[in-house]
Structure formats: structure tokens, C-alpha cells
Residue, then its C-alpha position, 0 to 999 in steps of 0.5 A: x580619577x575621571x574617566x571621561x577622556x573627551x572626544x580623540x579628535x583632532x586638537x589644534x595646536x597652541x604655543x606652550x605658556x611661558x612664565x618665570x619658575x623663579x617667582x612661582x612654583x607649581x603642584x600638580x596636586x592631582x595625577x595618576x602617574x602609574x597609569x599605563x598611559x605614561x609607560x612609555x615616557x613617564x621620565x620625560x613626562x616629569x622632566x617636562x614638568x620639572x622644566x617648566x617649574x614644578x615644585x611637585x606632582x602628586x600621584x594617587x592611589x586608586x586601589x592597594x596595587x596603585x598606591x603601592x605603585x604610587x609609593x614606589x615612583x615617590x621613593x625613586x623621585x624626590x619631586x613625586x609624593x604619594x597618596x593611598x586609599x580605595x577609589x569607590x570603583x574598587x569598593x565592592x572587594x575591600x575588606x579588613x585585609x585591604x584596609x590594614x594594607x592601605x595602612x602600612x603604607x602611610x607610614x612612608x614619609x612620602x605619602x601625604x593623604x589617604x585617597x582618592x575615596x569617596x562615592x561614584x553614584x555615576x558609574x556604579x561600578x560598585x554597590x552603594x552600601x559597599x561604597x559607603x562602608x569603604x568610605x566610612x573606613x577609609x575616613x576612620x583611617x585617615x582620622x587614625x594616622x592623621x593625613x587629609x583626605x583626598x575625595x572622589x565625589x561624582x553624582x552622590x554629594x549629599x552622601x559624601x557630605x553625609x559621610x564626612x560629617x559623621x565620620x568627623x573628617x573635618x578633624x584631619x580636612x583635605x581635597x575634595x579632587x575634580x571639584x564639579x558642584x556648584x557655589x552652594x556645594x563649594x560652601x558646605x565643602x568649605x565649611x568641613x575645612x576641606x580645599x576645592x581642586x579645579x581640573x581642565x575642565x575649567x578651560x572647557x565651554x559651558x563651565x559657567x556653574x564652575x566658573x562661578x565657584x571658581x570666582x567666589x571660592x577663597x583664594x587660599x582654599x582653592x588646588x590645581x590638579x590634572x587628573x592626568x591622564x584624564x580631563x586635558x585642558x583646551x586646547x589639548x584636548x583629545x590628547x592624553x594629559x600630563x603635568x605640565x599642561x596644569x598650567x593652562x588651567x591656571x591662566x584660565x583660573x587666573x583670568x576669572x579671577x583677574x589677577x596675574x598668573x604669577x600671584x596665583x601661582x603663589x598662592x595655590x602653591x602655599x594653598x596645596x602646601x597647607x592641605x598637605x601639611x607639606x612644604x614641597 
């Protein structure tokens, strides 16, 4: 989750991407479709996604009551999955009590990973110790039911790492979401057998250090992701995002790599399938 939502002004408007669903198939593998943004038309926002070819969207949980909300919209749609965990923002009233509630979800088949967690040295909406101890819990319990990590790192990368390395998280791997370091941080990610996932904010300008990442990564280590309702793709911007917008970061991505949309659809598709240990 970001909360930087970009400027409310004015966006222009772009004729919609136009691709065959029948040769490739898109997971957002990032989204907070619980969010109050999407009250209003949350149903029309996934048969918009499911429109354009989606095989699957993944929404996450922030805090206990998020991903129960999150587990409840993945029962009521088979194309929804589900992840739980405590963002760092919350971390400064978790406890036992939270951590074994975050637990009792995870045995619903929908559920697919423990996050989104991590540490937010940006905001601080929660102290650094408290931060780190709900990290290190939240590790612990993914390692204990066997999920992949779903990780929140803002301004606190050797920290995070840190964490990862002596709390064993390359043991079960997973996301590290909104991927925002450079090609040396992309590296040490790699190595922990975690998967960088790329947001709209690929498309935005002066995104060369991104760019950079996005181009030398593996191609079968790289996700894409909305973090809707938060960072819209150009030429969107300003506006809330959905879904189905996550397929103008793709031609973007696809562009940096100079390979056809479609090939890349394929891959990121079998890509957020291994990281999950899910086919969807």
C-alpha cells in the first residue's frame, strides 16, 4: 500500500490497450480492493478486469480487519484471492492476540501469502522497534504455515533485509511489493529468492533508476501490480486505479525490455503463479 496518490488534477484521456485474452492472461498480484475508494462499484471494477483478460487480482490485507475483508470478497468471487498480515503502519498495537487472529485465516484456501508487512521508515506512523517486532512475527509466521511474503519496504531497505536474513525468509520467499530500490538493492532481493513487483509508477518520468531494474532483473523474477487504489499509470493519473489499468504498466515494461506485450504477459503470469505457489 502507497499512499502517495499523485496530484487530483486533470488527466488526459487514451484509447484503452487492446490485446487477445486468449494468448495471455493478467494478475494483478497487488490490490486493495477492500478500500472504501471501490464501494461504489467494486463489481464493476472486477468485470472490468475480468473483461479485459485477467486470470486473477489479488487483495491484500493491511491489518486484522482488512484481511478479513480481504478473505470475505476471495470466498464471494473465485477470481479474487487473498493475502493477511499487519502493515508497518499498524505495527504499533500488534500483539499475540493480533498475530494468532492473522493465523486463523491463513488456513482459508484463498489465502495465498502473509503480508503486506515490512517496515515504513517514510511515514513512521509507528515506532521502529515496534516496526521490527511485528516484522520478525509476521516472518515467524509465514516460515510456520508455509505462505511467501508479501513486503512493504519504504526508506528502511537494510533493515528490511536485515530482518529477512535472520528471521530466514528466503525459506518460504515471496514479493517484495511497489519495488522502489535500485539495481544493487534488486540484487541482494534476488538473492533471498524473493520476486520484485513493479506499480504505475514505471510509466511515471524521471523513473530511469526503475527502469534500470526493470531491464537487468530476470524476466521470471519480475510481478505486476496496481496498488490500487494508489499509484495510477500515465495517463491516468490523478485518478483512482483499478485493475485493469495494470496493463499500461505492462506495455511500459514491455517496451524497456523490447519484447511483445504478449510474451511478457506470459511470462509474468507464470512469474505471480510460481511466487504464489498457485495456479489461478
Amino acid at each position: 500500500m502507497a499512499e502517495d496518490r499523485g496530484p487530483r488534477a486533470a488527466t488526459s484521456r487514451s484509447t484503452p490497450l487492446r490485446y487477445s485474452s486468449n494468448r495471455c492472461l493478467w494478475i494483478d498480484s497487488h490490490a486493495h480492493l477492500d478500500m472504501a475508494d471501490f464501494d461504489p462499484d467494486r463489481e464493476e471494477v472486477l468485470r472490468r478486469a475480468w473483461k479485459g483478460g485477467f486470470a486473477a487480482v489479488i487483495t491484500i490485507g493491511i491489518d486484522l480487519e482488512s484481511s478479513r475483508k480481504a478473505v470475505a470478497l476471495a470466498e464471494a468471487e473465485a477470481r479474487v484471492w487473498a493475502t493477511v498480515g499487519l502493515h508497518p503502519h499498524e505495527a504499533g498495537g500488534f500483539d499475540a492476540a493480533q498475530v494468532a487472529a492473522i493465523k486463523s485465516l491463513t488456513v482459508n484456501e484463498k489465502v495465498v501469502a502473509v503480508g503486506e508487512v515490512g517496515l515504513d521508515f517514510f511515514r513512521n506512523y509507528a515506532p521502529h522497534p515496534r516496526q521490527k517486532e511485528c516484522l520478525r512475527a509476521m516472518v515467524a509466521l509465514a516460515r510456520e504455515v508455509s505462505l511467501p511474503l508479501v513486503i512493504h519496504d519504504r526508506e528502511a531497505h537494510e533493515e528490511v533485509l536485515k530482518i529477512l536474513q535472520e528471521e530466514k525468509a528466503g525459506e518460504v520467499g515471496g514479493i517484495f511489493h511497489c519495488f522502489s530500490g535500485d539495481w544493487s538493492l534488486a540484487r541482494r532481493c534476488l538473492d533471498l529468492h524473493f520476486f520484485l513487483s513493479v506499480t504505475g509508477a514505471l510509466t511515471y518520468k524521471k523513473r530511469s533508476i526503475l527502469e534500470e531494474v526493470v531491464r537487468r532483473a530476470p524476466l521470471d523474477r519480475l510481478l505486476l501490480e496496481t496498488d490500487a487504489p494508489f499509484l495510477t499509470p500515465q495517463p491516468f493519473r490523478g485518478q483512482r486505479n483499478e485493475p485493469a489499468r495494470l496493463l499500461h504498466t505492462a506495455a511500459r515494461m514491455a517496451e524497456i525490455r523490447r519484447m511483445p506485450l504478449e510474451e511478457l504477459g506470459q511470462a509474468v503470469y507464470q512469474n505471480t503463479c510460481r511466487a504464489f505457489g498457485k495456479t489461478f
